[in-house]
TORNUVEX-656123 format. One record per residue (C-alpha): residue in three letters; x, y, z. Coordinates in steps of 0.1 Angstrom, whole numbers, plus 5000, padded with zeros to 4 digits. Layout:
REM residues N
AlaXYZ ...
REM end
This chain:
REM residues 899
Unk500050005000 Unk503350265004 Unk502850284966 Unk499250384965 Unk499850704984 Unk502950834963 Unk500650744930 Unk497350934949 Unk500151224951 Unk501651174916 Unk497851254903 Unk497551524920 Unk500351704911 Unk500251584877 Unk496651714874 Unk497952084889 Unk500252054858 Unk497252024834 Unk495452294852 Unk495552704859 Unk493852794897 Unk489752794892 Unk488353114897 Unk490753394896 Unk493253364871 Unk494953704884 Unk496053474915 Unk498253184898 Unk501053014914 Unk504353184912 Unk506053144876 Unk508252914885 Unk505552624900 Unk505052464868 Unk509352434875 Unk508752254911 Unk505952074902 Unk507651884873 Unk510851844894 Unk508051674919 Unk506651464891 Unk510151354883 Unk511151214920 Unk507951074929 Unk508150874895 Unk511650764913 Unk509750684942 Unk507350464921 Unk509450254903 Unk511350184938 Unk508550054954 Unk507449814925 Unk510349614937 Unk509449224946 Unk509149124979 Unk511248834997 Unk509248485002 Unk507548435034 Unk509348195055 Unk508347885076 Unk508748105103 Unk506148325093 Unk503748015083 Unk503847945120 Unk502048255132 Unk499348215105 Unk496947955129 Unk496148275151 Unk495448465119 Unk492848165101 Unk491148085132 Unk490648435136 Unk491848515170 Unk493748815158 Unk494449005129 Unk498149045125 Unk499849345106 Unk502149335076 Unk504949355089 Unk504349035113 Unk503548855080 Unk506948935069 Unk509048945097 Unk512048825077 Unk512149125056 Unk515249305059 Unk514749575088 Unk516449875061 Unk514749825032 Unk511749805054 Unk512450115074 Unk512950295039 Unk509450185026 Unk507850345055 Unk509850655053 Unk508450685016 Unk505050655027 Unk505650875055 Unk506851135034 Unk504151055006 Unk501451085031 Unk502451385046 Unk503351555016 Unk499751535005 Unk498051565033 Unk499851905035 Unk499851994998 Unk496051904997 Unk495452115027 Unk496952415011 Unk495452364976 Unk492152344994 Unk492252675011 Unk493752834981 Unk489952724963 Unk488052804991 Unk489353194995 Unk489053244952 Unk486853544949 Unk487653704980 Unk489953964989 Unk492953954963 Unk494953984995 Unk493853695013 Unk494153524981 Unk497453594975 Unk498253445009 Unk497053105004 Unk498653104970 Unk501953214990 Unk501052925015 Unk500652654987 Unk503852754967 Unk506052715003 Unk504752355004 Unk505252254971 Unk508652424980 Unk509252205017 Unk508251884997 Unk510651884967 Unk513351904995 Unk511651615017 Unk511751424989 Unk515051504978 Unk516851355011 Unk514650985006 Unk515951004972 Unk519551034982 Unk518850745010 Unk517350504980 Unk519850564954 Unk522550494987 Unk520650174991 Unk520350064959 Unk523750024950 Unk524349774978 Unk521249554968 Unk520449424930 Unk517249344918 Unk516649024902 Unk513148914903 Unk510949084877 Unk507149074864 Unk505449194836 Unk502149254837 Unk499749114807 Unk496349244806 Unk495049064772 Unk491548994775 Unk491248644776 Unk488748454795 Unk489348164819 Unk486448194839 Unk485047814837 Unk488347614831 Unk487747314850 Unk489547024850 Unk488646644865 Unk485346734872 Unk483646634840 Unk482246314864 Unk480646554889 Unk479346794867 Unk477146514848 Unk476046394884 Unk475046684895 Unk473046784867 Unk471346444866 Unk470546504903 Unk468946844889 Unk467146704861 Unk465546374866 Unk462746374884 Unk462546224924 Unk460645894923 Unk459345984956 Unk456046074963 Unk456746314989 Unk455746664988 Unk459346785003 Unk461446994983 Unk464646844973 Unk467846994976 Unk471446904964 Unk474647004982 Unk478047054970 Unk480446994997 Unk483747045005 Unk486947295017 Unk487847625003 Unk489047644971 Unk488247314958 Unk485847394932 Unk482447404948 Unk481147754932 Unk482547664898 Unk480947364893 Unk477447494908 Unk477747784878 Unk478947534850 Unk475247334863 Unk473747694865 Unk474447794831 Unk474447434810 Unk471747514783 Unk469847174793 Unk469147314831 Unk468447694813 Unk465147494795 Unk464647294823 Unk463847524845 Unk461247804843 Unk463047994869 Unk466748054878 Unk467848234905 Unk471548244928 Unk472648394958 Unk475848414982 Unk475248375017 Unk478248575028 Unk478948625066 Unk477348965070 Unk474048795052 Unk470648935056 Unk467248785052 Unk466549105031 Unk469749095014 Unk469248705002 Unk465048794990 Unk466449104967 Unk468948914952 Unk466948634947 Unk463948824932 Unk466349044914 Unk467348704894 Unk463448614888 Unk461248944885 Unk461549254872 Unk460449504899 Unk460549914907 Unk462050094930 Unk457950024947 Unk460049744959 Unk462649934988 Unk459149975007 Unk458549635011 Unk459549495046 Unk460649155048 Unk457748925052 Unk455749075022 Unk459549015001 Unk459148655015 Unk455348615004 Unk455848784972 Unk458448524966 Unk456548224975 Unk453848374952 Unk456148384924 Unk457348044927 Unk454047844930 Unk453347674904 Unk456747674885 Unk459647464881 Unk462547654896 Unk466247684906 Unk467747854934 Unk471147814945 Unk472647974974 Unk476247984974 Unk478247955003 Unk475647875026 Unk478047835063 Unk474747805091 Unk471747635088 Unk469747735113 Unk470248115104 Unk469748105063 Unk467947835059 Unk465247845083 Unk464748225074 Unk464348125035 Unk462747795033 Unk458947895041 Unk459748115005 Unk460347794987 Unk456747594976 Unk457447244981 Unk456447204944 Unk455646804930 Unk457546904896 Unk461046884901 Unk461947254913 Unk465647224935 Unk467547464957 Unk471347354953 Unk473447464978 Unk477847514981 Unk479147485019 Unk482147335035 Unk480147255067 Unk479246855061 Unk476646895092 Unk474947175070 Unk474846905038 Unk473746645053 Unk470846815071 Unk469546975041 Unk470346665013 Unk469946315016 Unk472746095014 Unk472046004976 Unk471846474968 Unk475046514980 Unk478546564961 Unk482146624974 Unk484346794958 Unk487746594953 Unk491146674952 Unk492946674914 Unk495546404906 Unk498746474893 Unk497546454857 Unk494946634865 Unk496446914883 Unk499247024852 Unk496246974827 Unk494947264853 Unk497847444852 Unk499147464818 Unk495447584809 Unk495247874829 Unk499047944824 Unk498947914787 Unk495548054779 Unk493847744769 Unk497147664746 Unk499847394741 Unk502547424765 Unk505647554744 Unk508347354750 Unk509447024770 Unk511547144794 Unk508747434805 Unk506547134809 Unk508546944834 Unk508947234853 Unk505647324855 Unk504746984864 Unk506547014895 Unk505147334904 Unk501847174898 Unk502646904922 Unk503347164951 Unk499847324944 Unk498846964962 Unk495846914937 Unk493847244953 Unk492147344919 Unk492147744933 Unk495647724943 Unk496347534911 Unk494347854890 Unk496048134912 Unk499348014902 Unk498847914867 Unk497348304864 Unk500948384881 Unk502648194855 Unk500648324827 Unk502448694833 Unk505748584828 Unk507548504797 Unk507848204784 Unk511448114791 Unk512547794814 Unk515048064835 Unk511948234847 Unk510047944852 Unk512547764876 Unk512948094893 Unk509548074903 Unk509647744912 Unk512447834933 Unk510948084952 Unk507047894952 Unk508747584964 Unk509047725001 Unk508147485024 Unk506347195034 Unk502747255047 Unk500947055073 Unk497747295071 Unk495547305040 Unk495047665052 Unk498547735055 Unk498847645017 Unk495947875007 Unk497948185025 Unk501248125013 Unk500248134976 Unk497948434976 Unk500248614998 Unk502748464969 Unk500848574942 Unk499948934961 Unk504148994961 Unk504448914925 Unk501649204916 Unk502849534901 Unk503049744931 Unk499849994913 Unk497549704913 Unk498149584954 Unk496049914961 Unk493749774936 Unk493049444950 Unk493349544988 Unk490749784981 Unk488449504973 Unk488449415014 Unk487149745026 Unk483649625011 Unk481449355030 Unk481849015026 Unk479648884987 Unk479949234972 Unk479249184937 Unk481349444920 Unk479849644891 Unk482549694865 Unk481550044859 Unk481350164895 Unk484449994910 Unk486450174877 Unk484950504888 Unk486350464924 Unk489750334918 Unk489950684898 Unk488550874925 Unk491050714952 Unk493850784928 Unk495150464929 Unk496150474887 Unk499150564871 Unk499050784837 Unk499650614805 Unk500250784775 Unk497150754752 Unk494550594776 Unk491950714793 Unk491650674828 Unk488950434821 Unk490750234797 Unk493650214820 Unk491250034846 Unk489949824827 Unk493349694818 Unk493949674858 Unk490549444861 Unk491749244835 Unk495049174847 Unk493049084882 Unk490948864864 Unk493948674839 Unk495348634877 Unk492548464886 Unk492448724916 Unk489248794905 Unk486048604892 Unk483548654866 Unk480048724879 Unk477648854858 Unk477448974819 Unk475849184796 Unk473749054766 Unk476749134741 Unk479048954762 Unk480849204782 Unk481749174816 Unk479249354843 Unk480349224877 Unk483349054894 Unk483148814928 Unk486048764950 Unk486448464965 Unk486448365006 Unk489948255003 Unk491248614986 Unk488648825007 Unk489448735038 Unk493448745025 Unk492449135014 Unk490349175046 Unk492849075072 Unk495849275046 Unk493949615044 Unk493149595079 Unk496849535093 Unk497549895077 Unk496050095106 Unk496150415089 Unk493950315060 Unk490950205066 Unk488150125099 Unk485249915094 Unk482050035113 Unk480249765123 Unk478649835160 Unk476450075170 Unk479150355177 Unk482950395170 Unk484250605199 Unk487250685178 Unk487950705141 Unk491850705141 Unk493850845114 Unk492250655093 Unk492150735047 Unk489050525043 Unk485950415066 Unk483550175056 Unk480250185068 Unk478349815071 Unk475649865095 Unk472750105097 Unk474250295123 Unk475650655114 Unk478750655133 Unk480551005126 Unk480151225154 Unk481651535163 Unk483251335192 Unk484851055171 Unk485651305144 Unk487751535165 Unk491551375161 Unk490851195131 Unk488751345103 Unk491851515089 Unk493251195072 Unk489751095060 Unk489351045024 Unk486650815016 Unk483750695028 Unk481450425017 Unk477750335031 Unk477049995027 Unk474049925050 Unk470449915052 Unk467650115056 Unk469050425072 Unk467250745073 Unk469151055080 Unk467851415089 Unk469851715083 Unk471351745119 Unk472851435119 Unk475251485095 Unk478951585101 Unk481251725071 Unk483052055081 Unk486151855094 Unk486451605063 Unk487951875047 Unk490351605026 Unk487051395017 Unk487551244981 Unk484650994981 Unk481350994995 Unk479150714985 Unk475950754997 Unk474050554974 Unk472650254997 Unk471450575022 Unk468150745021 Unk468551135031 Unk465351355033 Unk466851705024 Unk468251754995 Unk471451735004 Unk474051835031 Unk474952165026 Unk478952125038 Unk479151865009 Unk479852174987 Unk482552285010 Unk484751985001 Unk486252074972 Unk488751794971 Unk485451574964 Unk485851354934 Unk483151094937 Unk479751134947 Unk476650954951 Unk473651034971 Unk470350904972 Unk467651184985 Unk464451364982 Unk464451744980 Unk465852044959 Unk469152054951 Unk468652364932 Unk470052634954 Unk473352484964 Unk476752584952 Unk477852344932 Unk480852534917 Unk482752514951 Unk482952074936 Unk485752174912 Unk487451844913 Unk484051684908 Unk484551344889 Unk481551164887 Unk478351274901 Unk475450994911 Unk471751124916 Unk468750944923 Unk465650984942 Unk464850704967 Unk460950834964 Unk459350784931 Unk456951054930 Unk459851304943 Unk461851404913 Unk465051614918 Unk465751964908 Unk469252074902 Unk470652394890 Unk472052494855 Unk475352484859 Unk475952124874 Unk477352064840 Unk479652314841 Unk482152164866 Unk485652124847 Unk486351754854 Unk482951604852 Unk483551234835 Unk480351044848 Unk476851184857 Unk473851014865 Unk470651084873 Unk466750934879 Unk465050974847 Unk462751304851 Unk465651494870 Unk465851824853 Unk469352014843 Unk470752174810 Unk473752114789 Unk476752314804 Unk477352664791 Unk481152604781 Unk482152304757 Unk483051994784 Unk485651794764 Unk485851574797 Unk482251454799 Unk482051094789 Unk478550974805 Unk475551114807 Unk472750944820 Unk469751024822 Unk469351374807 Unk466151534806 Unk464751694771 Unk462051904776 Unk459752124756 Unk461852354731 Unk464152364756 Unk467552434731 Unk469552404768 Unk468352064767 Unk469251994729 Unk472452124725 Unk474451794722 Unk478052014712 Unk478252104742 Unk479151754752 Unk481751634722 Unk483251374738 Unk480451124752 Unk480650774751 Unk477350734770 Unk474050904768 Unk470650794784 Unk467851084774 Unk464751104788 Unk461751314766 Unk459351504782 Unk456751744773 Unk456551804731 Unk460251894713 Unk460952034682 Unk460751744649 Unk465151884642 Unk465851874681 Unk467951574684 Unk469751664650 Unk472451764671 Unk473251424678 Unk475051314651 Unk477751534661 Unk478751294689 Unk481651134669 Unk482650934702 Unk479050834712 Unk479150414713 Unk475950394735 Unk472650554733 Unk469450524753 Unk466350694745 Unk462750674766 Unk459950864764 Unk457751004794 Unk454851204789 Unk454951314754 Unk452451254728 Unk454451244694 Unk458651174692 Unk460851234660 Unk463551014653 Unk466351224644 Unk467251214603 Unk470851054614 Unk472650924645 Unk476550944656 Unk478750724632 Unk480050544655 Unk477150404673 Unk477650014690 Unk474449974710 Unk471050164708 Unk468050084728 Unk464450224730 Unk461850224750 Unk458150334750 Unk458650584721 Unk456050444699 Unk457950454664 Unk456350314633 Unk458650074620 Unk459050244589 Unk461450424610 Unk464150154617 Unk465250204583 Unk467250524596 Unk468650254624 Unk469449974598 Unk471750184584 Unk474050264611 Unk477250094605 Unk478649954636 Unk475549924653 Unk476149554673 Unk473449594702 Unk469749714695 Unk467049704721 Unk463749764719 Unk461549784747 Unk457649924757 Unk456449944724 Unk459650144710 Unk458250054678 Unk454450004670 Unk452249844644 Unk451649444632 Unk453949454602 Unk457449494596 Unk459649464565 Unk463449474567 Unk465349644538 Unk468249414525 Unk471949614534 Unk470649684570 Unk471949574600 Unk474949444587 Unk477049404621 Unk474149344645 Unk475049044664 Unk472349084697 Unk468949214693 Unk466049244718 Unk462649324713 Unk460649384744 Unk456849474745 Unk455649474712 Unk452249484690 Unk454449294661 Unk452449004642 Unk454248954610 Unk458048944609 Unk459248974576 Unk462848904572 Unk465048674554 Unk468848574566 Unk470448904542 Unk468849124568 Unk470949014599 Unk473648824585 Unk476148844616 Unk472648794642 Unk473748604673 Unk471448654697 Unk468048724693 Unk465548784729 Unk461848824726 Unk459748904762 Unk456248974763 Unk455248954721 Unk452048824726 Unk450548864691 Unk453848744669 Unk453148344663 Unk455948234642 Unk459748394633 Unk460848394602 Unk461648044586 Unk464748234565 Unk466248244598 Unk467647884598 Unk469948044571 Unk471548254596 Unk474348024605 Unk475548264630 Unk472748254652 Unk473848104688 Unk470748194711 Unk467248234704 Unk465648304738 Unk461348364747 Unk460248514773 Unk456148514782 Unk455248474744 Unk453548274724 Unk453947884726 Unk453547864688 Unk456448104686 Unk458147884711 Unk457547594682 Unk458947794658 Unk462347904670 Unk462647504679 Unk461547454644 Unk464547644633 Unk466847484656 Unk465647164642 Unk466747274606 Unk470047354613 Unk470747104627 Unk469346874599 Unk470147104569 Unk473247264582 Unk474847004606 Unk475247304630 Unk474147234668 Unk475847554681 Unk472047714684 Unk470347704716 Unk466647794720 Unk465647884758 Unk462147924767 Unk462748194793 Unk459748304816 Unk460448634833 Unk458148694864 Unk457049064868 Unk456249234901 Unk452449394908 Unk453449774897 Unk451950084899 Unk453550204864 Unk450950124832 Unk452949934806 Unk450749814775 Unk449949974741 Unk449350344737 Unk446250464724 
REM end
């Protein structure tokens, strides 16, 4: 973590380079700042590449203290874990972070002031610029004395172990190995159909110790297309430590039904009956992964499972054979085995080699002995195969490694576990430690959206500047190298493929948990009703429904304070519970979980070193001074009331760094004044009347996102502006209360994925779509498009591979195989009146899924009708057809055909 605080520092300085002062350009730093800020840049560059030095092996030593740490009785700090480590070096990291930390603590300090006094007096102003330039000043020289001590140091010790880190995007998600046996088992045990006559509910357990396998083979059964038909419902959930009954319901009915926000004023019994409800009568699937206590989960979640006479399971994963073998009988159980040698280097060389040949001989018998130390642990087995796969090729490096993996002998299964993610942890570039660790400051089962974990890594500061990449882009390379390191796993994808969500598993939580939490300065976990005392503390994580900043527990300790995250339940806060004034350093405040009842804090705007913010609230937001949030990243605003839709003022827009903003659909703003090259998601943005604020699309030249939301009657040319967005890859347009929309006459060029919903097109108008040239994703949902006939032209939708249709008054479907020739997926929910798809479709060879949802069964007959050709004309079985009913919650909202 040392590293993560001189490359926080590096980005801010490197971000005063890019900048003049806000406000007042008449009080600019001193001519020669840009001089000492570069010299700056320069040493804690130095400073960076020193610290993304490799780390010495743990010895047995070491391994003997770990028993305290499993069994949980204490939580030992880094340094314990590596005692060995040479007491200089050691003293020389913590000088660097010492310095790093203090440096911005004090250079933030300064900065802030020097925004907060802009438009005042021009002599107070001067003053804080004064104060600023000093510090800069005091810091080069700090720094220069630990960059004499390192380069003294480094000439008595030589580097020799090196990584490179290899963030090509390949997938490894369901490698398994050896388990072909079990997998057919268990889905036997999920298909066939119990020849008892009891009215019981059957469930199947997968059994056995961490990191043998039992989640991956539960999501191969999951996902195999034969259980997909099979079942009418699917749904999977992690029982994770911190589990709630709530928590389990949500994510359960989340898999089954799609449900408003109507749904956060539910209590817990009517989830639970709701559920139940849902599930009489059809064949379903729930798995809960994970599941440690019986009594706790299971009793809670049971009564929400009819005991249906048509073959519905619950499977569960534990390691806890008492829980397995109250819950299954003896003949619904399976244990997860050990791999065999064989087994273990087929393992290996596929996660090492990408799913390729091993290249040589000799690399081959060394990475069989390396396989053999993994002691046939499939997760150790992957962790170090994803190790393996970032190194070259070469047998030097690959005896090296074995060398320094081959440690010691290990009595303890859980011994073994911590040695090779704490080995795996050392061999990661020192930028993506902060990464992973960061991961442990969330609750236990976090599924981590893609999009929102980028957009806090940025905020925290934990990236280092490439030359031509976005920040974005530069995280996603980070989550890919996590996830070729098999540090992180797959969890949920979009319908074009793309990754949405990542899991971490037990094992590598609780190694990031017990990590994170041996740094004392970074980061406190609020879990009881009060924390007396904060610390010094850079993060706090919030995992109760307890608000426990105070102005006691704030007094020593809020000045370190950068983040914090709410991640509990149900909490309610009025105005005068709320403490800001002394998190004058605050970077992230994620208050999206929380429900606050007045607009919004006013002290938020008084933290102008605020990147990242999201806050969930009823109220006006329309009189606060949003131009104090100049460092303003991403901004997240919803309502947690539906029929209480947020007001904000003009110039929200207008703050210079803006990359992300979203807001609730119906929350009014206007397109900033100035052209924002930096905004890159907009989502949703309100059109309204012949508003030209609202239309303006020039303003914003570099999105990549935009969600708009039309209400009240716009201008036919209003959207023309539009095609201007040369960057624009993803578009979302829904209509409120308007009687009449306009497609525009062209969209952006370079336009990947479209959707639509309740704008009540004739389909004469998709011609216009058809046309776009690297449209891959097109959605089409509430009615988007009305009337029972559609034609396709031939040259449309040349590149669309996954279309969706949604809602729809279509009866005849025109189309031959010319019209969609690169077609993969094709999803149709709720199109009650179309009977049959067009027969030219068993032409389209590249069609993979065709999947119905609540339609028609003669449409249902079709699509297999289709499948049936293909395979008999074509040869091709690649084309799965899933009969996919989607369960809707009672709502409030009229869907259905306009008249």
């Amino acid at each position: 973590m040392d590293c993560a605080v001189v490359t926080s520092l590096l980005g801010i300085v490197e971000q005063l380079l890019l900048q003049k002062p806000p406000h007042n350009n008449n009080n600019n730093l001193p001519d020669d700042a840009q001089i000492i800020l570069s010299t700056l840049k320069d040493k804690l560059h130095f400073l960076q590449v020193y610290l993304d030095k490799p780390k010495p092996k743990i010895t047995s030593e070491a391994l003997k203290r770990l028993d305290e740490e499993i069994r949980g009785v204490a939580i030992k700090a880094e340094d314990e874990i590596e005692s060995d480590r040479d007491e200089a070096v050691k003293s020389l990291d913590e000088e660097i972070r010492d310095a790093a930390m203090k440096a911005e603590d004090e250079i933030e300090s300064k900065l802030g002031e020097f925004y907060q006094v802009q438009g005042e007096g021009e002599g107070i102003a001067v003053k804080a610029c004064e104060d600023l330039h000093r510090s800069l000043q005091q810091v080069v020289k700090d720094f220069e004395c630990v960059e004499v001590r390192i380069r003294d140091h480094l000439q008595q010790q030589q580097i020799t172990l090196h990584t490179s880190s290899s963030s090509s995007k390949y997938d490894l998600e369901y490698i398994t190995v050896g388990a072909e046996r079990d997998i057919e088992r268990l889905k036997d045990m999920l298909l066939i159909q119990s020849s008892s006559s009891t009215q019981q509910l059957q469930v199947v357990s997968i059994c056995g110790t961490p990191g043998t396998g039992k989640t991956t083979l539960a999501k191969r059964a999951y996902e195999d297309p034969l259980i997909v038909s099979h079942f009418d419902i699917r749904a999977w959930t992690v029982a994770s430590r911190l589990y709630t009954r709530r928590k389990l319901l949500i994510d359960i009915l989340g898999c089954i039904a799609s449900f408003t926000t109507e749904i956060s004023n539910k209590d817990d019994d009517q989830l639970a009956e709701q559920l139940c409800n849902i599930l009489t009568g059809q064949r379903y699937l729930i798995v809960i992964d994970n599941l440690r206590r019986k009594t706790e989960v299971w009793d809670e979640l049971k009564a929400s499972f009819p005991p249906n006479s048509n073959g519905s399971r619950v499977l569960i994963t534990t390691a806890d054979q008492r829980v397995a073998r109250s819950l299954s009988s003896h003949n619904c159980i399976i244990g997860t085995l050990v791999l065999n040698t064989e087994e273990s280097w087929n393992l290996l060389s596929k996660t090492a080699f990408n799913g390729k040949c091993c290249p040589s001989r000799e690399i081959e018998l060394i990475g069989r002995r390396i396989a053999m130390i993994c002691k046939g642990v499939p997760l150790v087995t992957v962790l170090v195969g994803g190790l393996l796969a970032t190194l070259n090729n070469s047998p030097k490096q690959w005896e090296d490694f074995e060398t320094h993996f081959n440690n010691t002998s290990f009595s303890v299964l859980a011994h073994l576990f911590w040695y090779t993610i704490e080995f795996c942890y050392n061999y990661l570039p020192s930028y993506l430690k902060a990464c992973f660790l960061y991961l442990g400051g969330f609750p236990e089962g976090t599924e981590f959206h893609v999009k929102k974990l980028i957009k806090l890594w940025i905020a925290e500061g934990f990236l280092k500047s490439e030359m031509n990449k976005s920040s974005e882009e530069i995280a996603e390379d980070y989550l890919c190298d996590l996830m070729n390191r098999r540090l992180v796993q797959v969890h949920k994808r979009s319908l074009d493929g793309k990754i949405k969500s990542y899991m971490l598993h037990d094992s590598l939580y609780n190694f990031c948990f017990q990590k994170l939490y041996g740094y004392d300065e970074y980061i406190m976990r609020c879990k009881g009703k009060y924390n007396d005392f904060l610390g010094g503390h850079r993060w706090v994580s919030i995992q109760n429904s307890c608000w426990p900043i105070t102005p006691n527990n704030l007094m020593n300790s809020s000045f370190k304070i950068r983040s914090v995250l709410y991640f509990g339940e149900d909490l309610y806060l009025a105005k005068c519970w709320l403490i800001f004034s002394p998190l004058k350093l605050l970077r992230v405040l994620d208050f999206s979980l929380l429900k606050y009842w007045h607009g919004m804090p006013s002290e938020i705007v008084d933290l102008v070193h605020l990147r990242y913010l999201a806050l969930r609230t009823i109220g006006s937001l329309y009189n606060f001074q949003w131009f104090k949030l100049q460092q303003l990243q991403t901004l997240i605003l919803s309502s947690w009331a539906k029929e209480c839709q947020l007001q904000l003022p003009c110039n929200v827009l207008d703050l210079p760094w803006l990359r992300h903003v979203h807001y609730n659909k119906g929350c009014s703003s206007y397109l900033p004044n100035m052209v924002q090259e930096n905004l890159q998601t907009l989502s949703w943005f309100k059109v309204t009347d012949k508003d030209s604020r609202t239309t303006n699309f020039t303003k914003v030249p570099n999105l990549k996102e935009l969600g708009i939301y039309i209400e009240g009657e716009v201008l036919p040319n209003a959207l023309d502006s539009l095609a201007q967005l040369c960057q624009l890859e993803k578009l979302k347009v829904k209509m409120g209360r308007v009687e009449r929309f306009n497609l525009p006459n062209s969209f952006p060029p370079n336009l990947k994925q479209l959707t639509f919903s309740n704008t009540h097109l004739s389909w004469e108008d998709m011609d216009i779509i058809g046309k776009l040239p690297k449209l891959d994703l097109l959605k089409l949902k509430d009615f988007a498009f009305c009337g029972p006939e559609w034609t396709p032209k031939d040259g449309e939708f040349l590149q669309l591979r996954f279309f969706l249709i949604e809602r729809s008054d279509l009866e005849h479907w025109n189309a031959n195989a010319n019209h969609f020739p690169a077609l993969e997926s094709l999803i149709l929910r709720y199109c009650w009146d179309l009977e049959k798809l067009p027969n030219e479709f068993m032409e389209v060879c590249t069609l993979r899924l065709i999947e119905l949802g609540n339609c028609c069964s003669s449409l249902v007959t079709s699509a297999r009708e289709i499948q049936q050709a293909q395979r008999e004309l074509l040869g091709y079985e690649g084309l799965i057809v899933r009969d996919a009913t989607k369960v809707e919650l009672p709502t409030n909202e009229c869907s259905g055909k306009k008249v």
